[in-house]
C-alpha positions in Angstrom: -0.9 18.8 28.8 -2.2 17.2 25.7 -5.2 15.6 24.0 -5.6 12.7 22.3 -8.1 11.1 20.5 -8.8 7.1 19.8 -10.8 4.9 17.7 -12.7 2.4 18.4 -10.1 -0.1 19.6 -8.6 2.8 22.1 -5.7 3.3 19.0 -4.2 6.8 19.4 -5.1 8.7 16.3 -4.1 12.2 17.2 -2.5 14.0 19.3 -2.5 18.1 19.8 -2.1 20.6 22.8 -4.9 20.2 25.4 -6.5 24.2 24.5 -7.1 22.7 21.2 -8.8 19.9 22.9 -12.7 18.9 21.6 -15.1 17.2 23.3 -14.5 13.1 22.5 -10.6 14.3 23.8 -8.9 12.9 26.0 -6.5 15.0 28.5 -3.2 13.6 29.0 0.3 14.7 31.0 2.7 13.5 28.1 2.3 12.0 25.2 4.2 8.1 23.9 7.5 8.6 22.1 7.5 7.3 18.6 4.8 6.9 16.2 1.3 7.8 18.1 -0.7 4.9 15.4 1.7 2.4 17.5 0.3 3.1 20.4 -3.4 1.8 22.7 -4.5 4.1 25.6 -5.9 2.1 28.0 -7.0 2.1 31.4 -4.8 5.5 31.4 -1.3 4.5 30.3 -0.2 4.2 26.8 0.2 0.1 25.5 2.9 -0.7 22.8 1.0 -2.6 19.8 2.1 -1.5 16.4 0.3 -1.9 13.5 1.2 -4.8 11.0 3.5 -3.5 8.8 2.2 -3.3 4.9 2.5 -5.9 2.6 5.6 -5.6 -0.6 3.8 -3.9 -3.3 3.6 -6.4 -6.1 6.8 -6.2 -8.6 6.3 -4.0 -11.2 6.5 -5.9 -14.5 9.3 -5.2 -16.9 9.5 -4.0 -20.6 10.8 -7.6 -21.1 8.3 -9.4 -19.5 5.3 -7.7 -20.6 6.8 -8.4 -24.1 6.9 -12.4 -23.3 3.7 -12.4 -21.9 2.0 -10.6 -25.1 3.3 -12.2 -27.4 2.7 -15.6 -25.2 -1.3 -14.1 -25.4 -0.5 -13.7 -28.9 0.5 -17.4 -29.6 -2.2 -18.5 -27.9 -5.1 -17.1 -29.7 -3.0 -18.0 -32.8 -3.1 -21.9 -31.8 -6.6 -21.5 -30.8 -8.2 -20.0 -33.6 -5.7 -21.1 -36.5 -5.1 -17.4 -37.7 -1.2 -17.3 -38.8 0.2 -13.9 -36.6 3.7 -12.8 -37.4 6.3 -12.5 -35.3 6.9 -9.3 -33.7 11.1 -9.5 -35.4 9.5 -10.5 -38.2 7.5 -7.2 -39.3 10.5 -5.1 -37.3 12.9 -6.8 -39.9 10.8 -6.3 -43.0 10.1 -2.4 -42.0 13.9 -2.2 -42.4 13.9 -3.4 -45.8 
């Protein structure tokens, strides 16, 4: 025997032995196979409905891109504000001088 608890939509959010059991639990024979989240308890039998999966975590940025888009920044508040900036190969050359 087993209990398990839901939320609010009746989604299976835990699952333990039934002597563990706490009040809001609810005592079952056996218990879905595969992931317990997936899973609805309604009407007493278990409904397949599995949670959307998460979106792609955005792409982390390069070195190379976060270069281009700096110096892109860069560029820009040079045109906008008339101050002359060098160019990043520009001070990286003259340091080896």
């Amino acid at each position: 025997m087993y209990a398990i608890n839901l939320n609010d939509d009746n989604r299976v959010l835990r699952a333990t032995i039934s002597g563990y059991a706490d009040a809001e639990s609810i005592i079952v024979d056996n218990l879905p196979d595969g992931n317990l989240p997936d899973y609805k308890y309604v009407d007493g039998e278990y409904v397949y409905d599995p949670l959307p999966k998460p979106e792609e975590p955005p792409a982390v940025e390069t070195v190379e891109e976060k270069i281009e888009r700096v110096e892109a920044n860069l560029l820009y508040f040079s045109m906008m504000t008339g101050v002359d900036l060098p160019t990043l190969t520009q001070e990286v050359s003259e340091e080896n001088e």
